[in-house]
MIGUGU-414089 format. One record per residue (C-alpha): residue number from 0; x, y, z. Coordinates in Angstrom, 1 decimal. Layout:
# residues N
- NUM; X; Y; Z
...
//
This chain:
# residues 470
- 0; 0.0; 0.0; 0.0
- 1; 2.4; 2.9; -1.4
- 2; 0.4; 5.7; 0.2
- 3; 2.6; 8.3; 1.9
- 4; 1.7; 9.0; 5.6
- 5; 0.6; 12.5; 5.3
- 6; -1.4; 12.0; 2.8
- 7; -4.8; 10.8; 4.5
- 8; -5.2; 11.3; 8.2
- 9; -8.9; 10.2; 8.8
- 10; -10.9; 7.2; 8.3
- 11; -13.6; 8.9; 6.2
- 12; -10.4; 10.2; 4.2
- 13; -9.5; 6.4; 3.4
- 14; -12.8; 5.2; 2.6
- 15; -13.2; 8.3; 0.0
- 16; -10.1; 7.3; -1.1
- 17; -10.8; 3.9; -2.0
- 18; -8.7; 2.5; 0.4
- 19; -8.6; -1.0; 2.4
- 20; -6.7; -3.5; 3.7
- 21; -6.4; -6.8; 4.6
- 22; -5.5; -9.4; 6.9
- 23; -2.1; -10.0; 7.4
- 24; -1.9; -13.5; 6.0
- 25; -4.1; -12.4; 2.8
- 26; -1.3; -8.9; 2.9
- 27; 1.6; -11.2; 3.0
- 28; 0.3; -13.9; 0.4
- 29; -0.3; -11.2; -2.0
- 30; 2.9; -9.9; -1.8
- 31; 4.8; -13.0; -2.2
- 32; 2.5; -14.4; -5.1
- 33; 3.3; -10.9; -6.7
- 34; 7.1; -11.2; -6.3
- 35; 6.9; -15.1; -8.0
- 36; 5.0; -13.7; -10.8
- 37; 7.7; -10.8; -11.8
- 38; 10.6; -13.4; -10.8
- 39; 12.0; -11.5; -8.0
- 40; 13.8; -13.4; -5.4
- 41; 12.3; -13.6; -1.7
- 42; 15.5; -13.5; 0.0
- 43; 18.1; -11.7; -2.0
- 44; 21.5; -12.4; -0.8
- 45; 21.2; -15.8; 1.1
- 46; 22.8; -18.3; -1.2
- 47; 22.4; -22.2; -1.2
- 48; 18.6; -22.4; 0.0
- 49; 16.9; -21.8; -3.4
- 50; 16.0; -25.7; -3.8
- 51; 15.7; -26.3; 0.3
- 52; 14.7; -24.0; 2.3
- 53; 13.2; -21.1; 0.6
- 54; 10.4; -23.5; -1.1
- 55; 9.3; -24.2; 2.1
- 56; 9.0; -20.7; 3.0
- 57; 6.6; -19.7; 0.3
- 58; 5.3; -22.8; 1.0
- 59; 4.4; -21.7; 4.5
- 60; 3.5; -18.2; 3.8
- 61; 1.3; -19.3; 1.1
- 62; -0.8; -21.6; 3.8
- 63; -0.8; -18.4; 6.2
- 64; 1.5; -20.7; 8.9
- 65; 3.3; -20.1; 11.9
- 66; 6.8; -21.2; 11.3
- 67; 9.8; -22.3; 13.3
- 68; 13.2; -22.4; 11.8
- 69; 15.3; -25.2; 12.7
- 70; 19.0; -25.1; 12.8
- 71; 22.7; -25.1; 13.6
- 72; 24.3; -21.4; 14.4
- 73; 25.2; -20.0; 11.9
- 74; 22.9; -21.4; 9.3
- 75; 21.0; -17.5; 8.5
- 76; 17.9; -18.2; 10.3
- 77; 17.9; -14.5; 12.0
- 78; 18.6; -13.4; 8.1
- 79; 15.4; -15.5; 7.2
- 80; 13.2; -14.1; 9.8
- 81; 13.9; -11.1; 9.1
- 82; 13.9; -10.5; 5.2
- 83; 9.9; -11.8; 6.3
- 84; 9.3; -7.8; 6.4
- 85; 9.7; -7.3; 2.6
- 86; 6.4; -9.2; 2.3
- 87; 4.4; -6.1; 4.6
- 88; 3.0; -3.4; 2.4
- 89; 5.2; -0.6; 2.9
- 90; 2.7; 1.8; 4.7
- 91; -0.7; 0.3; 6.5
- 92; -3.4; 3.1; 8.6
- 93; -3.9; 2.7; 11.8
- 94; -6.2; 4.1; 14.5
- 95; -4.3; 7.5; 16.0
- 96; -3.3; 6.4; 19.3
- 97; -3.5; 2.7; 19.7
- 98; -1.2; 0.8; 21.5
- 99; -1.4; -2.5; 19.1
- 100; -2.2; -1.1; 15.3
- 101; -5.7; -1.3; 15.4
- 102; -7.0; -1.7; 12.2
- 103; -9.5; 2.1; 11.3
- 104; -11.7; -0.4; 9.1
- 105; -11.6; -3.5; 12.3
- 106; -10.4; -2.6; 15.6
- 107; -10.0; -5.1; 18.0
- 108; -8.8; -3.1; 21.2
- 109; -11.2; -1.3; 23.6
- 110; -9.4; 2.1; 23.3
- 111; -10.0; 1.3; 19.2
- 112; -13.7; 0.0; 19.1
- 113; -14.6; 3.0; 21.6
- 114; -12.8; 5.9; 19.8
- 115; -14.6; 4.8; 16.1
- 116; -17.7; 4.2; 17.3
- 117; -17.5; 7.9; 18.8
- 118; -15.6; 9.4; 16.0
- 119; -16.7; 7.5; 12.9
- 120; -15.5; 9.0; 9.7
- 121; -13.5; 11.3; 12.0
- 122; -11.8; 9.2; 13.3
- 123; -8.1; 10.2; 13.4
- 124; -5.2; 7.8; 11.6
- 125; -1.2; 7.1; 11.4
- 126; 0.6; 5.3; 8.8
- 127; 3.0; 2.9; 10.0
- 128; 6.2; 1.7; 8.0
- 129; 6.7; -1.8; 7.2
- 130; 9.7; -1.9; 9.3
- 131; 7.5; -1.1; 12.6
- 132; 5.6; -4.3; 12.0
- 133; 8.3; -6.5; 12.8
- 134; 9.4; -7.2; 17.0
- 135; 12.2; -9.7; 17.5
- 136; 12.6; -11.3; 21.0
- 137; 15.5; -13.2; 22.0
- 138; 14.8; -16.1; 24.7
- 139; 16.4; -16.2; 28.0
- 140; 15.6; -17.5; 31.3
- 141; 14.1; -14.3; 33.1
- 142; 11.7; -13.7; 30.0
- 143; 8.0; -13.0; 31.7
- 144; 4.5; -13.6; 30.6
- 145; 4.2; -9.7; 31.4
- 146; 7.2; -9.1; 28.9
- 147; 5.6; -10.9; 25.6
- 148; 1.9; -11.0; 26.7
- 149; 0.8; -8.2; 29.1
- 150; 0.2; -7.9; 32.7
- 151; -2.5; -5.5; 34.8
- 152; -1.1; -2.1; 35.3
- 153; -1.6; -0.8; 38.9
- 154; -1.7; 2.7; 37.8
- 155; -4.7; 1.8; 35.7
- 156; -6.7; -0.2; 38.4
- 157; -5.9; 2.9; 40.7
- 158; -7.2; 5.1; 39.0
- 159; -10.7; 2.8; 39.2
- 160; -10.7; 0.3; 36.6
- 161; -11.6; -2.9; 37.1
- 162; -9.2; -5.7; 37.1
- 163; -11.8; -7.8; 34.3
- 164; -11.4; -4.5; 31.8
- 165; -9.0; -4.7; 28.9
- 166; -8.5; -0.9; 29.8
- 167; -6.1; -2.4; 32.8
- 168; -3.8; -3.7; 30.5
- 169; -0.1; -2.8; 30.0
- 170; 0.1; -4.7; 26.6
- 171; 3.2; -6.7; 26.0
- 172; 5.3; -7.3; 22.9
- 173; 3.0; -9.6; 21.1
- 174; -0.3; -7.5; 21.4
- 175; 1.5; -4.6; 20.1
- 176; 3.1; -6.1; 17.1
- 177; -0.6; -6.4; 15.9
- 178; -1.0; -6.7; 12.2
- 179; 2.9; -7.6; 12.1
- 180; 5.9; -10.0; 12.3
- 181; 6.9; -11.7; 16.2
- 182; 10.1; -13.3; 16.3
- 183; 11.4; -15.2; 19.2
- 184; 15.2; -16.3; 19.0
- 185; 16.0; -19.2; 20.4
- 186; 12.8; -20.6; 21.6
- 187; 14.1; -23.6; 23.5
- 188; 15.2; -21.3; 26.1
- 189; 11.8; -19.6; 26.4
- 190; 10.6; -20.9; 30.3
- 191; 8.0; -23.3; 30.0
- 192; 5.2; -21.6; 31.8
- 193; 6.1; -18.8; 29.2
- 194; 5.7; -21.2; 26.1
- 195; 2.3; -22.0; 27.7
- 196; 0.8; -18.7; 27.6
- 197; 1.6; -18.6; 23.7
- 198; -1.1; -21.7; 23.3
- 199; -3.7; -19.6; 22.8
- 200; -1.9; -16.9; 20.5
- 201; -1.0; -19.1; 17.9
- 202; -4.2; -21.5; 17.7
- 203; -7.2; -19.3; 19.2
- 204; -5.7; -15.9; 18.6
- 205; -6.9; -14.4; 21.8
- 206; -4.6; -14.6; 25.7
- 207; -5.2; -14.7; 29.1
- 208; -3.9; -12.4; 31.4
- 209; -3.5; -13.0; 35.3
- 210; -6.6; -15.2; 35.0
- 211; -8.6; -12.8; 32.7
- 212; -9.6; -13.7; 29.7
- 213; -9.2; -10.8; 27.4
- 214; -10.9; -11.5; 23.7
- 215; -7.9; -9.6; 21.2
- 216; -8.2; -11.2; 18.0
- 217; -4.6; -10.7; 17.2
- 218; -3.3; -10.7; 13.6
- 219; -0.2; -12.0; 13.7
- 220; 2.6; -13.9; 12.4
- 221; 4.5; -15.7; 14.8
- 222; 8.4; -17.0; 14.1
- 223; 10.6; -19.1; 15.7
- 224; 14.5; -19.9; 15.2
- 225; 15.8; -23.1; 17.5
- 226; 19.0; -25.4; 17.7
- 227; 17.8; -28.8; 16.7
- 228; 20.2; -30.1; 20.0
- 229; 17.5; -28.4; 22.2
- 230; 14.7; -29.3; 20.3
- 231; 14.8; -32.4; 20.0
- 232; 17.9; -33.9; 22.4
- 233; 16.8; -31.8; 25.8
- 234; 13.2; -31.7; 25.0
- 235; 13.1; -27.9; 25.8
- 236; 10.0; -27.0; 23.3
- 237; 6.8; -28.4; 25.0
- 238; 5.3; -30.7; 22.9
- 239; 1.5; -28.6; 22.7
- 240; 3.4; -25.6; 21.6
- 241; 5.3; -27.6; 18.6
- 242; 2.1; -28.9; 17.9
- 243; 1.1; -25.4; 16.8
- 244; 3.7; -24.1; 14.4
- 245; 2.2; -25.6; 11.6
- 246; 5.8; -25.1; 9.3
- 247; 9.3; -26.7; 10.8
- 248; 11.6; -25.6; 8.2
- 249; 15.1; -27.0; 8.7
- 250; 18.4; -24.8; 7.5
- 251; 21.4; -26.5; 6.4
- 252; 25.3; -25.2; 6.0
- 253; 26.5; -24.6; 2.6
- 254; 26.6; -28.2; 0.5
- 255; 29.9; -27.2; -1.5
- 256; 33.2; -25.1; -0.7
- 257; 32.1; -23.1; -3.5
- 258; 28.8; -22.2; -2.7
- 259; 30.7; -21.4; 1.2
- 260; 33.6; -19.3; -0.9
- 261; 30.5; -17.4; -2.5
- 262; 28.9; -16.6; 1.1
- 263; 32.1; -15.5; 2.5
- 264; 33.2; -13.2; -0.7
- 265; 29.8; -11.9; -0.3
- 266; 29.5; -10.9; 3.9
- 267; 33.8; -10.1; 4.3
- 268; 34.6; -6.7; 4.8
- 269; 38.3; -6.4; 4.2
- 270; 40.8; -4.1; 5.5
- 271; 42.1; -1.7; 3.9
- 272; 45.2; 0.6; 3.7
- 273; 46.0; 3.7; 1.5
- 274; 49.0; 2.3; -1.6
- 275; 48.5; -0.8; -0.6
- 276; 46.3; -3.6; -3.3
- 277; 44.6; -6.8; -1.8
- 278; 45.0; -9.6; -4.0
- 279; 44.1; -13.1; -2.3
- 280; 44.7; -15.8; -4.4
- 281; 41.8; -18.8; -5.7
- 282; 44.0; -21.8; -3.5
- 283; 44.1; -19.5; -0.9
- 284; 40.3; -18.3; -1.1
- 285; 39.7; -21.7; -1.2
- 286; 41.8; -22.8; 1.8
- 287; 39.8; -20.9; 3.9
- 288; 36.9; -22.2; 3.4
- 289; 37.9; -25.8; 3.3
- 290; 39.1; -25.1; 7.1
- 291; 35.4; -24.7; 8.3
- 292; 34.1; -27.8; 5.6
- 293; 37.1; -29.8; 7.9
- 294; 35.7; -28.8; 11.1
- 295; 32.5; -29.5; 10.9
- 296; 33.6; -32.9; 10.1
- 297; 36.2; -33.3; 12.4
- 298; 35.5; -35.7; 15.6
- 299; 36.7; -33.1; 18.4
- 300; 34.4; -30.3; 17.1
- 301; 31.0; -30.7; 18.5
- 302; 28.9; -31.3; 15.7
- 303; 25.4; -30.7; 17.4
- 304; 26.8; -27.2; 17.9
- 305; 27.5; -26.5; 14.5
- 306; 30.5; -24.8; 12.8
- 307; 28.7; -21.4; 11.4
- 308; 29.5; -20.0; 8.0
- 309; 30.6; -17.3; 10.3
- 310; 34.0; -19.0; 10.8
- 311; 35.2; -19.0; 7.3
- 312; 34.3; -15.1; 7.2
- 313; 36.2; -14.1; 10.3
- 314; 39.0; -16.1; 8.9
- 315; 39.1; -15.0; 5.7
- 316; 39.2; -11.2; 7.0
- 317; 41.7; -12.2; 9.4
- 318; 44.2; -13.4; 6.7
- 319; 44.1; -10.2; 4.9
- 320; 44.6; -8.3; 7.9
- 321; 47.8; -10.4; 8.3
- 322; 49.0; -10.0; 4.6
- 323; 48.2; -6.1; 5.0
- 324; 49.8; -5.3; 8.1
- 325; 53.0; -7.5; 6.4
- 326; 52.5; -5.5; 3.4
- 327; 52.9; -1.9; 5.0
- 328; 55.6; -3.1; 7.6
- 329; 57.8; -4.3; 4.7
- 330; 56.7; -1.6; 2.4
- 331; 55.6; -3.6; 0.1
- 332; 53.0; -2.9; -2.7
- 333; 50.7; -5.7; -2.7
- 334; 49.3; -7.5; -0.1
- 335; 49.0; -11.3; -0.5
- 336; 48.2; -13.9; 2.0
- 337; 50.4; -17.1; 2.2
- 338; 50.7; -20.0; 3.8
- 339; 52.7; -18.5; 6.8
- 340; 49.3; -16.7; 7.2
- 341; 47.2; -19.2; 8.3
- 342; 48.3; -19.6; 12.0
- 343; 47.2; -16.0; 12.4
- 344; 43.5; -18.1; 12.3
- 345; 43.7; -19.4; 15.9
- 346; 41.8; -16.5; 17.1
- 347; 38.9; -15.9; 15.0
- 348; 38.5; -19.9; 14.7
- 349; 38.8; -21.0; 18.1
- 350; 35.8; -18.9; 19.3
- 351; 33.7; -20.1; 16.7
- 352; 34.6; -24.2; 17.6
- 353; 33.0; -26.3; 20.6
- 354; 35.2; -28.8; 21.0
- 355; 33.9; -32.7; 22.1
- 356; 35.6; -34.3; 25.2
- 357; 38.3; -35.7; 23.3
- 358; 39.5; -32.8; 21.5
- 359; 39.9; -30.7; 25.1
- 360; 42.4; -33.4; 26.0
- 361; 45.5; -31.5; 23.8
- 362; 45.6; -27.8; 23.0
- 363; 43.5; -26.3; 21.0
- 364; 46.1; -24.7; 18.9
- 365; 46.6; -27.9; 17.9
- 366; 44.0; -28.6; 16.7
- 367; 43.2; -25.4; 14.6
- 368; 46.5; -26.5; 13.2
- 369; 45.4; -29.8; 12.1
- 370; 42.3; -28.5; 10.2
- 371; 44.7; -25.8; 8.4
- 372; 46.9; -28.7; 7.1
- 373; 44.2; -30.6; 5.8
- 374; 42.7; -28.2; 4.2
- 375; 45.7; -27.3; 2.5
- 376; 46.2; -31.0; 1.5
- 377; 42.8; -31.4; -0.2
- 378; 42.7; -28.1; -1.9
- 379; 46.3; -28.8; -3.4
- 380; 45.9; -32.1; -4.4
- 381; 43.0; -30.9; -6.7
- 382; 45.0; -28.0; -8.4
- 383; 48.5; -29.4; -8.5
- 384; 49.4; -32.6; -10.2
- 385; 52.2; -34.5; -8.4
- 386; 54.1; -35.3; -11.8
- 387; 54.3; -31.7; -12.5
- 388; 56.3; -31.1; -9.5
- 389; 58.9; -33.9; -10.1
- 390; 61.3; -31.2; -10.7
- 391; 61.0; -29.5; -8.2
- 392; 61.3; -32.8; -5.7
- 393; 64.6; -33.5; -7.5
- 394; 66.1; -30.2; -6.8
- 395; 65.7; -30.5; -3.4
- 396; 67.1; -33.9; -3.1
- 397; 70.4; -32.4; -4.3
- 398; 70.5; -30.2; -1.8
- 399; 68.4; -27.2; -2.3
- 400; 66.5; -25.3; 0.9
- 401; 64.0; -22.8; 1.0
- 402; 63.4; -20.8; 4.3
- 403; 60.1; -19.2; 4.7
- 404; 58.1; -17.0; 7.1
- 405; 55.4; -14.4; 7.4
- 406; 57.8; -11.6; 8.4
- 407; 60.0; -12.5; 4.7
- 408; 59.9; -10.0; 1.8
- 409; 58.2; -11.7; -1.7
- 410; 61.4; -10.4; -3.1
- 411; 63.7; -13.0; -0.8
- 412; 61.7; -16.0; -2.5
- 413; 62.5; -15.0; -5.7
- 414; 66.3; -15.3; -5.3
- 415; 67.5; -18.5; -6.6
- 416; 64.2; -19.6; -8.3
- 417; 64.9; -19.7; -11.7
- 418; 67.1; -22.4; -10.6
- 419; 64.7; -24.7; -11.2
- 420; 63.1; -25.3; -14.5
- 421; 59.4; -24.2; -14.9
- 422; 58.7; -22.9; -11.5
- 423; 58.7; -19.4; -11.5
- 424; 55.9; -19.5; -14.3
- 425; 53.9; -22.1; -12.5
- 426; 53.9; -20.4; -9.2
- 427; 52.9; -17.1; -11.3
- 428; 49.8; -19.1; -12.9
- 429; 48.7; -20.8; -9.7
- 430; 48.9; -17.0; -8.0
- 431; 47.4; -15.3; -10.6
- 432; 50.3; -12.5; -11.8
- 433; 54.0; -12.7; -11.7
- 434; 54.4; -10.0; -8.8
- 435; 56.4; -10.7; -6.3
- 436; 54.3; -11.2; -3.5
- 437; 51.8; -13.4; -5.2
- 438; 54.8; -15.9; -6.6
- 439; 55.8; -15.7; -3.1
- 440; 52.4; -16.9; -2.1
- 441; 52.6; -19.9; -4.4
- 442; 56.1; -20.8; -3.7
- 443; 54.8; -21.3; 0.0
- 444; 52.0; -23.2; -1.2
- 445; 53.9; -25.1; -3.3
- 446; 56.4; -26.3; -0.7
- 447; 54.2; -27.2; 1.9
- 448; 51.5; -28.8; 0.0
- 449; 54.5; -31.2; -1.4
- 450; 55.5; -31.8; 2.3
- 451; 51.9; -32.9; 3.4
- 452; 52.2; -35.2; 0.5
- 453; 55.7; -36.6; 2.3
- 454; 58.0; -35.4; -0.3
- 455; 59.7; -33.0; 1.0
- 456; 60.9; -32.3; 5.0
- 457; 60.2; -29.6; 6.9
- 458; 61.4; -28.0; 10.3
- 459; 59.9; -25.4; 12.1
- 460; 61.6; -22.9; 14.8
- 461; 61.7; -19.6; 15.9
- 462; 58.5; -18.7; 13.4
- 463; 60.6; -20.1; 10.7
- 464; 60.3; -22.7; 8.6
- 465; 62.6; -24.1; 6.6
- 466; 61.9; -26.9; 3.8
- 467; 64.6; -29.7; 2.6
- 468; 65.1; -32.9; 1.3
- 469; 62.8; -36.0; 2.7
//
């Protein structure tokens, strides 16, 4: 309904006007039946749910359902929820002064009824944006019926109402997102006698209050986001209120590193300094993202927990910091992440991990080590062929070394290179340019993916490490 606010400020105004609305499941399936008809996508920018999850979204919507979105951290349920509002009309009247969006053409609240059947045509309205219509609630422990429902206001009864009158009322936050989205995060940790007083919202659309039965027809869509551990394992949902979200829509982490890559090229915000370029090479790219697909496989990472897509975005950012802080110590023009890099990623992946008993037995730098080195491994074994590198292998079994380190100029692994037939222009293809800093990249990759595959030795000390002969 693209009417700006100013435009008609009484109910007699709207019906002159032609104007009406509609129920917020008919509003919201209009919407979305619009958007499939001009091809427009429901959730622009949330990638790998387009034959999943967002099917049984419209799905959902279509039926007018309550839904509950089921999954791992990190899985974009928060992002779901709340992309929901783009379904609102972007302005809807209300009656001047109500506390829950009373409808000019159906109020439901006391205040609402009384003020139209006093005021009639006159009676005075606001336009409210779609982004008003949407309340998110996060679950914890010391959430009150009083908080989401409403409780009696002792002001009010003071004053000489009585407690039976919906007058009384402090409304809480579902009541007032009337005509609108409610989201609860989390539900699992809702308390129980909490999830009870929701019964009645999402089958009968009326509540109870303090023993009161108060009639409120509410019009509302009400969303849920839960970890499938609590929902199912601990039993933390009561069964009558699963019973009444009629959609359980389950999210899933990305199904290929590429479609994780995309996610995380997508959400990074990189660091940035003045002179300086960012170039971050594909195997590198690439290694960052196979980290997270290793942990959430790996047996001491909890996998109930999840491993969020998260992960691979704080570590890719991370890595350029690394490169660009090198890059403006050394004075160098480029900024390129290497190998050397990567055990900058203990911070900003060990907050994201919960570890299982076993994997708390050894330290956990360790362990973010291990998931580094086999992500390496997989994601060179797919771009370099073994029998390409034969060369190279030879030359060090005569003798030769290489000493590497994050603190090295690019220039330093240049020196000697053209020693060995071939490798220079391989490590400049695999980089993606010839510059110094991205050979130097390469070079490191090069040399450590051929020691994970036991050909060549390697020693580390003192933050350097230095590759030789097996």
């Amino acid at each position: 309904m693209p009417i700006p606010p100013p435009t008609l400020k009484t109910l007699g105004e709207l019906r002159k006007a032609g104007i009406s609305t509609r129920p917020l499941r008919e509003e919201m399936r209009g919407n979305l039946l619009a958007r499939l008809r001009a091809g427009d996508k429901l959730f622009p920018g949330i990638l790998g749910y387009d034959d999943s999850v967002i099917p049984a979204v419209e799905n959902a919507l279509l039926c007018g359902h309550d839904l509950i979105f089921l999954g791992e951290r990190g899985q974009a349920k928060s992002r779901l929820i709340r992309a929901l509002v783009g379904l609102l009309d972007e302005w809807i009247p209300a009656v001047y002064g109500s506390e829950i969006a009373d409808d000019p053409f159906a109020p439901v609240s006391a205040y609402a009824r009384a003020l139209v059947a006093e005021r009639g045509d006159a009676t005075p309205v606001v336009w409210i944006p779609r982004d008003d219509r949407y309340t998110e609630k996060l679950a914890t422990p010391d959430v009150s019926i009083g908080d989401l429902i409403g409780d009696v206001d002792p002001v009010k009864v003071a004053r000489g109402a009585t407690l039976a009158d919906e007058l009384t009322l402090h409304f809480g936050l579902l009541p007032r997102t009337h005509r609108g989205i409610f989201c609860i995060n989390e539900l699992p940790d809702l308390p129980e006698k909490v999830q009870v007083g929701l019964f009645n919202v999402l089958e009968e659309r009326d509540f109870q209050v303090k023993g009161y039965r108060i009639r409120l027809p509410l019009d509302v869509l009400v969303v849920a986001s839960a970890n499938p551990e609590d929902y199912t394992s601990r039993g933390r949902i009561i069964t009558p209120l699963k019973d009444r979200y009629a959609a359980q829509i389950r999210t899933h982490y990305p199904a290929t590193r590429e479609l994780e890559l995309a996610i995380v090229l997508q959400e990074a915000e990189l660091p940035a300094a003045a002179g300086i370029t960012v170039h971050v090479p594909r195997f590198m790219r690439e290694i960052v993202a196979e980290i997270t697909l290793q942990a959430r496989k790996s047996p001491d990472v909890s996998q109930s927990s999840g491993v969020s897509v998260r992960t691979s975005i704080a570590n890719y950012e991370t890595l350029v910091a690394n490169a660009l802080r090198r890059a403006v110590r050394l004075g160098e023009p480029e900024a390129v992440p290497r190998i050397s890099d990567l055990p900058a990623l203990e911070p900003s992946t060990l907050g994201k991990l919960e570890l299982e008993y076993a994997g708390k037995e050894r330290p956990e730098s360790e362990l973010v080590s291990e998931l580094w080195r086999r992500a390496v491994k997989v994601v060179f074994d797919e771009h370099v062929p073994l029998e390409g590198m034969a060369g190279v292998v030879e030359s060090f079994r005569q003798g030769w070394k290489v000493e590497v380190a994050a603190d090295i100029p690019a220039e330093e692994y240049l020196e000697g290179l053209d020693e060995i037939p071939g490798v220079r222009d391989g490590a400049a293809r695999l980089a993606g340019g010839a510059e110094p800093a991205r050979v130097a990249s390469a070079i490191e990759f090069l040399l450590e993916g051929l020691h994970l595959s036991n050909h060549l030795n390697k020693t580390v000390r003192e933050g350097r490490t230095l590759f030789g002969r097996a």
